[in-house]
C-alpha positions as CSV (number, residue, x, y, z in Angstrom):
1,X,57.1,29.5,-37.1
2,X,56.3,27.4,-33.9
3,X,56.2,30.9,-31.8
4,X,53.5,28.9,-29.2
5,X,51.1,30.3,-27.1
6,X,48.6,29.6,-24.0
7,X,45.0,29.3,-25.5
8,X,43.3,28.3,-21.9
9,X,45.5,28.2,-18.2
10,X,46.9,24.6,-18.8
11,X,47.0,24.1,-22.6
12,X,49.4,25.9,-24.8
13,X,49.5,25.3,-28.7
14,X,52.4,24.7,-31.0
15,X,51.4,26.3,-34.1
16,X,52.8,25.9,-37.3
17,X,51.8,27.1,-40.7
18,X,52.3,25.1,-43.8
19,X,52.4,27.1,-47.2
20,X,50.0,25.6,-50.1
21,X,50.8,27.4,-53.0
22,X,47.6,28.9,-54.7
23,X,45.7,28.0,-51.7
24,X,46.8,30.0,-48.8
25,X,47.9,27.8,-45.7
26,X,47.1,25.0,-43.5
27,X,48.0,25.1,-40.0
28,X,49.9,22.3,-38.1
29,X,49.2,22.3,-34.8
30,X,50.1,20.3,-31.6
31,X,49.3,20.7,-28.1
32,X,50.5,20.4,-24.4
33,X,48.4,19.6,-22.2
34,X,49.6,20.4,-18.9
35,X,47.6,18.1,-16.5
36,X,49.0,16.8,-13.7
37,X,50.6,13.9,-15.4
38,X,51.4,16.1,-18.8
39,X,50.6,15.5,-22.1
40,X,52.0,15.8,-25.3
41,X,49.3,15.9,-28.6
42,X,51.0,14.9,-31.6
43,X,54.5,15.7,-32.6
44,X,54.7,18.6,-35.6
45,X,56.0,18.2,-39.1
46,X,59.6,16.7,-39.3
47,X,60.4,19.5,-41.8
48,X,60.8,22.2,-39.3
49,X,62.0,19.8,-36.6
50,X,64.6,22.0,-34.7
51,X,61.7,24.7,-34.3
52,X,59.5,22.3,-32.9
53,X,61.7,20.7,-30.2
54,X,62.6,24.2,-29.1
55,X,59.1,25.0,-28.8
56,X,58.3,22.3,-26.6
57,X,61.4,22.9,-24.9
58,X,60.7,25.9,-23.6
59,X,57.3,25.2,-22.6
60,X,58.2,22.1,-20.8
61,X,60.8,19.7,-20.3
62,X,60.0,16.6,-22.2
63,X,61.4,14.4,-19.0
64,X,58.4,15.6,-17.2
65,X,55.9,14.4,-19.9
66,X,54.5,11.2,-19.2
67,X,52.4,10.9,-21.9
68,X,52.1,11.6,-25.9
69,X,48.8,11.1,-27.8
70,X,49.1,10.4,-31.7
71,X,46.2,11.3,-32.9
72,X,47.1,9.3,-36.4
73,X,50.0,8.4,-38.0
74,X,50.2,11.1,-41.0
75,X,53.7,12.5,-41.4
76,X,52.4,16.2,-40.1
77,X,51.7,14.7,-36.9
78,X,54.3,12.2,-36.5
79,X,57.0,14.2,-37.7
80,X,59.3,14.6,-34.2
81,X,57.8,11.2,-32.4
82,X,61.2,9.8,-32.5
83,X,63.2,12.6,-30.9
84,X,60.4,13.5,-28.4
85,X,60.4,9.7,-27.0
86,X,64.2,9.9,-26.8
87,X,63.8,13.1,-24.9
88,X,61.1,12.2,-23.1
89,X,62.2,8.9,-21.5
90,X,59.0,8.8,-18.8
91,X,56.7,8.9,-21.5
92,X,53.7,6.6,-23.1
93,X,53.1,6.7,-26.2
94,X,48.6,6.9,-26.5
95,X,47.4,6.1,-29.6
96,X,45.6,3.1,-31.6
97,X,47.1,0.3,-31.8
98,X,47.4,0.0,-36.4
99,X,48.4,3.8,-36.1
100,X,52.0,1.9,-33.8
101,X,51.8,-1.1,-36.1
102,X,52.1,1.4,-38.5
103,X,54.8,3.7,-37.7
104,X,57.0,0.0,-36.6
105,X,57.5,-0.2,-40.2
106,X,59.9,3.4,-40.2
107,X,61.7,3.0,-36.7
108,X,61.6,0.3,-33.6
109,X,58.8,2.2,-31.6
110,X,59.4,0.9,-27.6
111,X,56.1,-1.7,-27.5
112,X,56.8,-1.5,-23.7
113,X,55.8,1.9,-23.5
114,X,53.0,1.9,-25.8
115,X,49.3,2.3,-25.1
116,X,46.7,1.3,-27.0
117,X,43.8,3.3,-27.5
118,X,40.2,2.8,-28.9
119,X,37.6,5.4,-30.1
120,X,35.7,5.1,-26.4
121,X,38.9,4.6,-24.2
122,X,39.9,6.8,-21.6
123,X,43.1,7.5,-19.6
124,X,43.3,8.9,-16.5
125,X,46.5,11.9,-16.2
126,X,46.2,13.4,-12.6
127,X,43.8,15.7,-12.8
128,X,41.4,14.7,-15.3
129,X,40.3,12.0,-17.9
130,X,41.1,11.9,-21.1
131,X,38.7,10.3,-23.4
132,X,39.3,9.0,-27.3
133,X,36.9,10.2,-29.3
134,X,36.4,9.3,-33.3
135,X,36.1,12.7,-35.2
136,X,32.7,12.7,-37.7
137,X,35.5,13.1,-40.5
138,X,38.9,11.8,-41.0
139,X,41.3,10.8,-43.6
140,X,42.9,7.8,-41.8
141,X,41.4,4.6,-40.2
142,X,43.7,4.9,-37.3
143,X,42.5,8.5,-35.9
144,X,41.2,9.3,-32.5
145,X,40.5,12.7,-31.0
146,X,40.3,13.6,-27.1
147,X,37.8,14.9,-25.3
148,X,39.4,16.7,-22.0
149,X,36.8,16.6,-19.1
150,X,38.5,19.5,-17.3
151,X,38.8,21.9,-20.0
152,X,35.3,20.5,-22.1
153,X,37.7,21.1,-25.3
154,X,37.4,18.5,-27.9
155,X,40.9,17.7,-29.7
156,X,39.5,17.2,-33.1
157,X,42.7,15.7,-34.9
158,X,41.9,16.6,-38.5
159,X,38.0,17.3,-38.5
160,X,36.9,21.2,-38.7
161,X,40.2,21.8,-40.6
162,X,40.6,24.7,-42.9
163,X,42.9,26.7,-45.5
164,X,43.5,29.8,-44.4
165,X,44.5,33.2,-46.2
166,X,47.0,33.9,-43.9
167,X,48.5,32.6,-40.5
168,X,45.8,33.0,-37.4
169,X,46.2,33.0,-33.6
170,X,43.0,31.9,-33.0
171,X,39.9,31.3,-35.3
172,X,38.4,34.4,-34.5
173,X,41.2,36.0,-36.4
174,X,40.1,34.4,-39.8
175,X,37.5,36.2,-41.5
176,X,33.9,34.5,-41.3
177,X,33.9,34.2,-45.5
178,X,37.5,32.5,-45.5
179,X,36.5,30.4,-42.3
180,X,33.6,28.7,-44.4
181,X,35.4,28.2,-47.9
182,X,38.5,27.0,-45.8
183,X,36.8,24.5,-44.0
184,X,34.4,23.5,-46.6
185,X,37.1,22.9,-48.7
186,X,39.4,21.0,-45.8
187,X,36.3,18.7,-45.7
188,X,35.9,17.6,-49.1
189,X,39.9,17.4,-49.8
190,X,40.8,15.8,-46.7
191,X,37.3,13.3,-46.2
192,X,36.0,12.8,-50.5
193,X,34.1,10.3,-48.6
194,X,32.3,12.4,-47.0
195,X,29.9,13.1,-50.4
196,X,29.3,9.4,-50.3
197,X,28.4,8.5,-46.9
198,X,24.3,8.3,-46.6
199,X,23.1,11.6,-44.8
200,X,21.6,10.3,-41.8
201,X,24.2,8.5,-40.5
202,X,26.7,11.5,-40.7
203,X,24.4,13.7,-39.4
204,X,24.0,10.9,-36.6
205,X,28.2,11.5,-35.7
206,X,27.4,15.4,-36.0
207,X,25.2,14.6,-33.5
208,X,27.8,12.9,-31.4
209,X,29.7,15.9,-30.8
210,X,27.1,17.7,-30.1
211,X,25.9,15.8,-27.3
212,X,29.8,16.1,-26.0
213,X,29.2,20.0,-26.3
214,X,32.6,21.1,-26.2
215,X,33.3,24.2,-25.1
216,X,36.9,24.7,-27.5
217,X,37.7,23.0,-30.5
218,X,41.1,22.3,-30.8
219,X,42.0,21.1,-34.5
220,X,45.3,20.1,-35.7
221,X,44.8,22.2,-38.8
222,X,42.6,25.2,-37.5
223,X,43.5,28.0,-35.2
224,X,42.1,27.2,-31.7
225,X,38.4,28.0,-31.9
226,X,36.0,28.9,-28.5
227,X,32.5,28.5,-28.8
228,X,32.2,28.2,-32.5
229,X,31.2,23.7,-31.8
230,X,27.8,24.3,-33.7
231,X,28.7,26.6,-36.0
232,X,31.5,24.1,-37.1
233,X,29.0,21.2,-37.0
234,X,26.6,23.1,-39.4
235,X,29.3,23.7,-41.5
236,X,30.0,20.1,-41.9
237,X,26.8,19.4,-42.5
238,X,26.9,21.6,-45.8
239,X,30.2,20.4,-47.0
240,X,28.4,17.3,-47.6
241,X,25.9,18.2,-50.2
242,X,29.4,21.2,-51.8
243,X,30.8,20.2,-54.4
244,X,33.4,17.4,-53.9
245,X,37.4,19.0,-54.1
246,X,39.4,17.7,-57.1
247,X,42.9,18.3,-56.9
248,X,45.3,20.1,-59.2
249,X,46.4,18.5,-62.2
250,X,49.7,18.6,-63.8
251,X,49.2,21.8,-66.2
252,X,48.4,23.8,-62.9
253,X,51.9,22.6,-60.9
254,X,53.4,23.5,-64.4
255,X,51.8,27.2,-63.5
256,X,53.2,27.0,-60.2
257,X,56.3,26.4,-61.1
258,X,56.1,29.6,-63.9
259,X,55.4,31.5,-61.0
260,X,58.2,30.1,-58.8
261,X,60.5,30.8,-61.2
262,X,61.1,27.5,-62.0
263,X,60.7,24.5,-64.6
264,X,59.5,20.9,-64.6
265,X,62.1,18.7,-65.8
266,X,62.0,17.2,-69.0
267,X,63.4,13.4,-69.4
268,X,65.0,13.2,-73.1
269,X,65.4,9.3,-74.4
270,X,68.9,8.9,-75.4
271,X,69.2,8.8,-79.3
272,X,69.8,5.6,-80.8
């Protein structure tokens, strides 16, 4: 599942693809950046964590990373943070300071080899300067994006997300009428707020990324995308006015589980 690949000379993706029954599948990506000082973006889902240390693994050795950027601290990107910190003793750990508060609560995290970012921040790894960049949509306050000045690709943590029909090497692979219902719906499940937020001030942070004018968007839960930036923003821009996502309810997990072959469990009172 985490078969990686190169998507420009110095970046190489660590792809996953997580099932979602009746819905078709959301990808899980994280990245390696491989600047002079390298960098790790977010750590995979600890469900498949074998596959993802191996994948790393054989694209680099974690002692030579000196950094890791979490993007946020949701589970699918936090999922191997512990074991690639052990393995990666030269490391930093990048990301906003709530996101480290956070994670503190599940497992010591090193403070002395933390650094704390802010939406604005930069870093500088060798051979470039990474900057932190707040996404126009996100589902957690801690979440912080990069923008790479030598490859102009934008790492968009959650924002132009979308559920695929089928695992993708690269967003060209996904079928223009599945890329906009995917990501329409990835908008409105992952952001509801985004149908409540006044217009011009979201199409103000559009605007944001489109004066950065990346040149690759690299979502966590898209395929790696090349000069598709404003045909993501406009996107965006009409998932706010779509109609908002409700999620399943119990009598369709009951279905799912028909068709899985199982049943929900029933809880009997005891008698008397």
């Amino acid at each position: 599942m985490y078969k990686h690949h190169q998507v420009v000379q110095d970046i190489e993706v660590i792809p996953a693809h997580f099932p979602i029954p009746g819905a078709g599948f959301l990808p899980v990506n994280a990245f390696v950046i491989k600047a002079k000082e390298p960098v790790l973006v977010d750590t995979g889902m600890g469900i498949e964590s074998e596959e993802f240390m191996k994948a790393l693994e054989s694209i680099i050795d974690p002692k030579d990373l000196r950094w890791v950027w979490l993007t946020h601290d949701d589970a699918d990107h936090t999922g191997n943070i512990q074991k690639v910190l052990e393995a990666a003793p030269r490391a930093r750990l990048a990301a906003n300071s709530l996101a480290v508060l956070r994670i503190s609560t599940a497992w010591p995290v090193p403070m002395h080899r933390v650094y704390w970012l802010n939406s604005g921040d930069s870093i500088r790894v060798g051979d470039r300067k990474l900057t932190a960049v707040r996404p126009p949509l996100f589902d957690n306050p801690t979440a912080i994006g990069i923008y790479d000045s030598k490859s102009e690709a934008f790492f968009s943590v959650d924002c132009f997300g979308a559920l695929i029909p089928s695992p993708a090497q690269t967003a060209d692979d996904v079928a223009e009428k599945d890329l906009v219902q995917g990501m329409t719906t990835w908008a409105s499940a992952d952001s509801p707020w985004v149908h409540k937020v006044e217009p011009t001030q979201f199409s103000q942070a559009l605007d944001g990324i489109r004066q950065l004018a990346p040149k690759m968007i690299f979502s966590a839960h898209l395929p790696p995308a090349r000069g598709k930036t404003e045909r993501f923003l406009e996107l965006l821009a009409k998932a706010q006015t779509a109609s908002p996502f409700v999620a399943p309810n119990q009598t369709a997990l009951e279905q799912i589980l028909v068709q899985t072959g199982k049943r929900p469990l029933i809880v009997r009172e005891p008698r008397g």
